[in-house]
N, C-alpha and C positions, 0 to 999 in steps of 0.2 A: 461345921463338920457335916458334912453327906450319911444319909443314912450307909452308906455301905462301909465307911469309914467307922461309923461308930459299932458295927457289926466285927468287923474284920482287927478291930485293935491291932494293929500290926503297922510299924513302920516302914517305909519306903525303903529305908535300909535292909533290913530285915528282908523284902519282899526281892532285894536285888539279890543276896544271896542264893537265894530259894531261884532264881531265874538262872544262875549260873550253875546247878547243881541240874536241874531239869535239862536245860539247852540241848546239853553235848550226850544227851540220849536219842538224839536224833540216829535213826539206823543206817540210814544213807544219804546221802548226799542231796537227793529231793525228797527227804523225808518227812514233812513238814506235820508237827504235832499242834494240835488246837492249844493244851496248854501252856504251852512256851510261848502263843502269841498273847493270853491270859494274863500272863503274871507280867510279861511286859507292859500291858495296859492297864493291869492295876496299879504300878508301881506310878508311869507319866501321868496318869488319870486320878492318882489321888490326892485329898487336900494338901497335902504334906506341897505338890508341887506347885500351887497357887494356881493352875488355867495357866502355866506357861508361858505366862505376857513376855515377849521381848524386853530385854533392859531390866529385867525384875529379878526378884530374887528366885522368884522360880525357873528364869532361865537358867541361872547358875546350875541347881539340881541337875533340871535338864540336859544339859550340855555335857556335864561332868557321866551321869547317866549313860546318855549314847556314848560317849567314849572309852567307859567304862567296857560298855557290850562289844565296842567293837573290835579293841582288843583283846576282848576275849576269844570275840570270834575267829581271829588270829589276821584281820586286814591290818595295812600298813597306813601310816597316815599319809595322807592326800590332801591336807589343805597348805596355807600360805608359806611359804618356801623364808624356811629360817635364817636357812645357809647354804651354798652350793652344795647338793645332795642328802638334803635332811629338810621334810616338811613338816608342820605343825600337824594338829588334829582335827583346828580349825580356821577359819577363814573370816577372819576378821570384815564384819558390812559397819560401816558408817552411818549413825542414823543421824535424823531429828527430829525429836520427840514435840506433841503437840499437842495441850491438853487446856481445857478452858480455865480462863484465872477469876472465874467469878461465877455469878450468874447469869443465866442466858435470858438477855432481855428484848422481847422482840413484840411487835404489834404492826398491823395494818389499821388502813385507814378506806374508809368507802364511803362514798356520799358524805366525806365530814366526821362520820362516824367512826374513832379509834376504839377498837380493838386487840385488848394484851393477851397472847398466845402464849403458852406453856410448851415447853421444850420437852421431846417425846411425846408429846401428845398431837396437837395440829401440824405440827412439825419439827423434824429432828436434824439440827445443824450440826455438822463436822467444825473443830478450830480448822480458821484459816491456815496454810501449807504455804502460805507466802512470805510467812520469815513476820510478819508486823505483829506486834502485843498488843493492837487494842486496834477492832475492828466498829466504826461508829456507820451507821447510812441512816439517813434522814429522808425518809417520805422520797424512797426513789419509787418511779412508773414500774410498774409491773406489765410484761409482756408474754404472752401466751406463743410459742415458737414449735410448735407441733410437737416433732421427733425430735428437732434438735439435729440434724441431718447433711452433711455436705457430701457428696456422694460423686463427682463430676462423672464417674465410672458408669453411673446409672440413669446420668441426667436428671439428678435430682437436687434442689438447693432450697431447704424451709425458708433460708432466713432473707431470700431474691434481694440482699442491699442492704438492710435495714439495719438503719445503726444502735447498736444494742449500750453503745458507751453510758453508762449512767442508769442502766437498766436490770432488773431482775428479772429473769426471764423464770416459765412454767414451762416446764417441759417432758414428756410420756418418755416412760419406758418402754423397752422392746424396739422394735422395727415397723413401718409403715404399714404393712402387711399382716402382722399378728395377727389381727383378730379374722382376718376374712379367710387369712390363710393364701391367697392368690397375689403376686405382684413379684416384684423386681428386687425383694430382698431376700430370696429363697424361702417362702410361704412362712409356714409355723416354726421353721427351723431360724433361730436366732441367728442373725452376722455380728463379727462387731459393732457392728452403727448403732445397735439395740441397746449394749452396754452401758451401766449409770456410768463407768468409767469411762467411755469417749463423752455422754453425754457434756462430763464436766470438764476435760480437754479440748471439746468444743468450745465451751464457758470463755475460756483462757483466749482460745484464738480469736472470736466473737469479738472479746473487748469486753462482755459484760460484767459488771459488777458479780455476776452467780449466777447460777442454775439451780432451782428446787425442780427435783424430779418426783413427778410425782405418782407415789403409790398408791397399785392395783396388786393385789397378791397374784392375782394369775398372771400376768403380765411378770410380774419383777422373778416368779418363783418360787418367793417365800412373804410368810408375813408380816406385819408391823413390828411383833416383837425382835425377830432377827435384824429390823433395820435399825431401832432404836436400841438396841442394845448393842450394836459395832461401832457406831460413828464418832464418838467422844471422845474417845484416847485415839489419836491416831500420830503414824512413824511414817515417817519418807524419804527416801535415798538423801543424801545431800546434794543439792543441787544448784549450781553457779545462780543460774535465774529462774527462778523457782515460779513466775510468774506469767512465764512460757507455759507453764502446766499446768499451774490453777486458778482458778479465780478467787476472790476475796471472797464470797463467798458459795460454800456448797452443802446442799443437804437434801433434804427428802418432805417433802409436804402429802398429807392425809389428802386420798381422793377425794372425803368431803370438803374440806376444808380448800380445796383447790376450786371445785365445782362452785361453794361457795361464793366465794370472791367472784366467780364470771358471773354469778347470777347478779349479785348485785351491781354489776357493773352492763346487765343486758342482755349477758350471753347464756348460752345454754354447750353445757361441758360437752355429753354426746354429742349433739350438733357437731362444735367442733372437732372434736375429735376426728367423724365420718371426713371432712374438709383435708384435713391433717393425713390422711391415707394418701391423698391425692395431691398431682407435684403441682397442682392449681395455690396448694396453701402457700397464704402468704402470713406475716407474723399477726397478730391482733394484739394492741393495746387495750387493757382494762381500762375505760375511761372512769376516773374518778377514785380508783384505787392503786395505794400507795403502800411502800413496805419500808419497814424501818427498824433502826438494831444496833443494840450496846453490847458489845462484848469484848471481856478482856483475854486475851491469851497469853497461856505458858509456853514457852519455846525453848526447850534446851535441847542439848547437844549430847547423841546416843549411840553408844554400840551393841551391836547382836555380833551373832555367829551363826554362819553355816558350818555345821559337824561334815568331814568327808572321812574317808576314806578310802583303799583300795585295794584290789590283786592288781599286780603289775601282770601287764600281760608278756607271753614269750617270744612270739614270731613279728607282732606288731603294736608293739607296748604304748607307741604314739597316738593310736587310734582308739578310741574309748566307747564305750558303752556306758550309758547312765540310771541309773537306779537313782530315782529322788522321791522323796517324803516330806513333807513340812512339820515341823515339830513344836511350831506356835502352837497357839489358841489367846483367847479373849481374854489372861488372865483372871482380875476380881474385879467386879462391875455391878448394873443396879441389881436390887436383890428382888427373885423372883417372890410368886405368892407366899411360899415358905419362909423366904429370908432367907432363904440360900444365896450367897452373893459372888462363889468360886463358880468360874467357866470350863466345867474339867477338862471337855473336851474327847471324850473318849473314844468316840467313833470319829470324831473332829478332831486330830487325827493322829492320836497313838494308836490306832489300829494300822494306821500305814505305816509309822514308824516300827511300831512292833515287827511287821512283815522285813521292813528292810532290813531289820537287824537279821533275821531268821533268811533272808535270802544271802545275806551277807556269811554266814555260819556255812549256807550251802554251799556256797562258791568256793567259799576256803577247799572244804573237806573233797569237792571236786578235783581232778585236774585240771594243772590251772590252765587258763582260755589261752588262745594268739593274739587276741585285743586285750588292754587292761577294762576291768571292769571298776568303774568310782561309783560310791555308794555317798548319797548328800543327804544329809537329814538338813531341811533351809530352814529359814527364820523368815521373820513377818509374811508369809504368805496371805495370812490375815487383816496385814493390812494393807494390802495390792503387789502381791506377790516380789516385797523385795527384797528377801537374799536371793530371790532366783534372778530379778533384775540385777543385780549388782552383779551376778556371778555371770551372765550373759553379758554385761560389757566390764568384767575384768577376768575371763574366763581363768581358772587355773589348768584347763588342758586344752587344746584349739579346740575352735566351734568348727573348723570347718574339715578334722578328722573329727568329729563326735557324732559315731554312727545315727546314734537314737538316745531319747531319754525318754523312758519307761518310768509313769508315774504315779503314783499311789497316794490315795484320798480316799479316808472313809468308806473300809473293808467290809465287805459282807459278812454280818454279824449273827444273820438267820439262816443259816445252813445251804446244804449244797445246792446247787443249781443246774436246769438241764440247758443254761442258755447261758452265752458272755455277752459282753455289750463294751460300748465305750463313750466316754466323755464327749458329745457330739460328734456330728458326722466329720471326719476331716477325711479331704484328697488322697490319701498315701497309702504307697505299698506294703506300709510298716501296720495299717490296717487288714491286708491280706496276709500278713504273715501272720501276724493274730488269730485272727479266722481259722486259716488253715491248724496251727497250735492248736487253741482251741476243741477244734473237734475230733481231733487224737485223742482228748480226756474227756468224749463226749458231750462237750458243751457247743451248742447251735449259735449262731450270732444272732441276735438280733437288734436292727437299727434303737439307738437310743428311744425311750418311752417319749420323754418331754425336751423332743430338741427346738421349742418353743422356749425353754428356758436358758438356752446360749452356754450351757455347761462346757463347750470347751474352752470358752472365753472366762473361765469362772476355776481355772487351775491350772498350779503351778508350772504345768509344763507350758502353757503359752508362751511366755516370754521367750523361751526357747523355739518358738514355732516363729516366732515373729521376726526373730533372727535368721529361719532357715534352715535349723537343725530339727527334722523328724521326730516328732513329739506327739504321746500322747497319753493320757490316763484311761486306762481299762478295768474290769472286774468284772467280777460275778453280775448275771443277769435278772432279774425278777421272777422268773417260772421256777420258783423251789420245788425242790424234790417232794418236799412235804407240804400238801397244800396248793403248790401249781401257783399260777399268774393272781391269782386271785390274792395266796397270801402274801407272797412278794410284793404286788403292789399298794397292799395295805400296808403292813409293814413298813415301806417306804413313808409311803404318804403319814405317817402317825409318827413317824421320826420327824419331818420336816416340819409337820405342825407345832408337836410340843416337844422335841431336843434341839431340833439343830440352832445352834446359838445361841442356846440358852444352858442355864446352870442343870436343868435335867439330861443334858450328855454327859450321863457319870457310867462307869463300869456294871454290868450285871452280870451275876454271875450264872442266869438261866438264860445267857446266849448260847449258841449253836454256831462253833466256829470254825465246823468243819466245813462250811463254806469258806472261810480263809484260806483253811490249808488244803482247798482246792484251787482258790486263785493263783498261790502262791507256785503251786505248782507250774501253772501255765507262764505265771511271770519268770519262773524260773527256765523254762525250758527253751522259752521265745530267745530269750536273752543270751542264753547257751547257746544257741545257734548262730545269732548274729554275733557274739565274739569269737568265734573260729570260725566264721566263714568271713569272704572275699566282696560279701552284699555289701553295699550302702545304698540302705531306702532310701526312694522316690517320693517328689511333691508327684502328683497327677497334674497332666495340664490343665490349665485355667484354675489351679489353686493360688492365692491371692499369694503364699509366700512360696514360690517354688523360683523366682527370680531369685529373691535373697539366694537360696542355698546353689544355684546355678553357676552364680556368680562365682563361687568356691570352685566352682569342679577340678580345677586344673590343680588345687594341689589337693586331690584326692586321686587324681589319676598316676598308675603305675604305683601306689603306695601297695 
């Protein structure tokens, strides 16, 4: 039990009450009160909800929760269609679930010399996603592949040929560029290519046996503890051939312990790495080290839900506007120094959840819009955004009338701000219309802090971006009112060291969440405007996904 749980003695039930009695105190329709986004995040954030794992018992809570609110709030259901003119609340994702069935046994070999490595510590393996129970490799070659990179768009190919079949490959995070900041991948601003997740879609295409990516905190974003503490349990769409996507196997290896192994093999890490910048590199075999591994897997067969709901709109009820929030977290997992072993999640993200309920309450009490507005609280975003995958290729309203999706991930918890910002740079005029919002409630833009860390490749709205529909996640900026850039940027940084993905994202009750119910406002107002008006945002030319949404135009046109 969390200290604030054994403070608060109060159930979740209890605590939903008190959230319905508060709500509908809102004065106006963009009225938005800090407490009401409170009690909603005590309630998803406390033990009572286990960390929210997908398939768990505390999805049920959850699920039941958000449906709860949003009926309250007075939206219609919007998810799977029960019957000609009647839809459910929710939307049925299909998983499968994969979790290891034994011990992780794994060691190299160098000059002759085996060495057994401990899992979490040298490094942190995911179960295999390819459907097999029992993953065996025997003293395969280890290969050093730079970035890990196919790029034909930039004239760039790490791996020039090399046949990776039967190999395990070492491979950097980030983009070729990171460190210097100058090249062909957009300097310190992360592309996809930097992603652990193309890294190991790479894996897949390659042929190789896996990819260990290996961790540098400034490079990946966050640290050891947040990698070793996601990778274990993990869910993935169902997929016909699952091996189109992954490799046998994939995980994460300790910078030392990577550097290691090249040493004893000859090489020198830095060296290569500076090599590895440049499209000169070619792959490098570790001569004389070898990597090998027992592992059993669980594989069963799992369902989540994405919560929707909606205002039907009046003039153009086909056309949609999207409010989405993810309402995972990490469940129950290893237990921190404490022994706290619950993921609450609380800034990770019932604080987005919280908002969409409360933007949803707005909306109602609004007149209602000329587009419908659907409100999605997804599932496993946690573990690679899949009710939003799912729900981009089984859309329940067209993608290609779905003006925008507007999307919320861990809300500004330390007061107001005289700046917005957003989830990396992306192309679109759905960023100028932000901007321009924005500084009606006095808040300035400013380009993302750390777009070296590929944050828009790192939420929920991606998958929607990748498809072509106008996506992005925004909020509050770093320059607090109280305090200025200095405390913002602390604050941040002190979250990501010691909460984010770990069991100290619990609730506090000396937050400051009138920076919410300042976000909230913008997100409310942005979205007011694009549901009664005639716009549909813009890719910018030369944005990588403005083909996809192109491709549509014709039946957006004269709608």
């Amino acid at each position: 039990m969390t200290k604030f749980a054994r403070a608060m003695r109060v159930s979740a039930f209890a605590l939903c009450a008190a959230v319905s009695a508060v709500s509908p105190a809102l004065a106006g329709a963009a009225d938005f009160r800090p407490e009401a986004f409170a009690r909603h995040i005590q309630v998803l954030a406390s033990d009572e909800f286990e960390g929210r794992a997908p398939a768990s018992p505390g999805e049920a809570k959850t699920i039941d929760y958000i449906v709860r609110q949003f009926k309250a709030a007075g939206l219609k259901p919007g998810g799977d269609i029960v019957r000609p003119g009647m839809r459910a609340w929710t939307q049925r994702v299909p998983l499968r679930h994969f979790t290891f069935g034994g011990p992780v046994q794994v060691s190299v070999t160098a000059n002759g010399a085996r060495e057994a490595w401990t899992q979490g510590e040298q490094l942190s393996l995911s179960p295999t996603q390819t459907g097999i129970d029992h993953l065996v490799i025997v003293n395969a070659p280890v290969v050093f592949v730079g970035y890990g990179v196919t790029a034909p768009e930039r004239n760039w190919n790490d791996f020039k040929g090399y046949d990776l079949k039967g190999k395990v490959a070492l491979v950097l995070v980030n983009d070729p560029d990171f460190e210097t900041g100058v090249g062909d991948f957009g300097g310190k601003a992360m592309t996809y290519y930097g992603r652990w997740t193309y890294k190991f879609e790479e894996a897949a295409r390659q042929g190789a046996i896996g990819f260990l990516v290996v961790h540098e905190t400034h490079a990946a974003g966050y640290g050891w503890n947040t990698v070793k503490n996601s990778v274990e349990d993990v869910f993935d769409v169902v997929r016909a051939n699952p091996k189109e996507r992954h490799a046998l196997l994939e995980g994460w290896i300790q910078r030392d312990a990577a550097a290691g192994l090249m040493q004893k093999a000859g090489l020198d890490f830095e060296a290569l790495k500076k090599v590895a910048q440049t499209r000169e590199f070619k792959p490098v075999e570790l001569q004389g080290v070898t990597f090998s591994a027992d592992v059993a897997i669980k594989v069963q067969d799992a369902a989540s839900h994405n919560v929707v709901g909606i205002v039907p709109g009046t003039r153009h009820p086909r056309e949609t506007i999207l409010y989405t929030a993810h309402w995972d977290h990490l469940g129950i997992g290893r237990p921190d120094a404490k022994g706290d072993r619950i993921y609450n999640g609380a800034v990770d993200n019932a604080s987005g959840v919280s908002m969409l309920i409360e933007l949803a309450r707005a909306f109602v009490k609004a007149p209602r819009p000329d587009r419908s507005v659907v409100f999605i609280a997804t599932t496993g975003e946690e573990k690679g955004f899949l009710g939003t995958e799912y729900y981009v290729a089984n859309p329940l309203y067209p993608l290609e009338t779905t003006a925008a999706d507007l999307n919320m991930d861990g809300m500004n918890v330390y007061g107001r701000t005289r700046n917005i910002s957003a989830a990396g740079e992306s192309p679109l005029t759905l960023v100028d219309d932000m901007i321009r919002v924005g500084a009606k409630h006095g808040m300035a833009y400013s380009p993302e802090a750390h777009p070296e860390y590929g944050s828009y490749f790192r939420n929920d709205h991606f998958p929607f971006a990748k498809v072509g529909v106008p996506a992005l996640t925004f909020g509050g900026g770093t320059d607090l009112e109280k305090g200025g850039k200095a405390a913002g940027e602390a604050a941040y940084e002190a979250y990501k060291r010691d909460k984010y993905h770990q069991p100290a994202d619990e609730y506090d009750p000396n937050w400051d969440l009138s920076g919410m119910a300042q976000e909230a406002e913008v997100f409310f107002d942005l979205g007011r405007e694009l549901a009664n008006s005639r716009v549909w945002p813009q890719w910018k030319a030369g944005a990588e996904f403005k083909a996809a949404r192109d491709a549509t135009q014709s039946q957006r046109t004269g709608r």
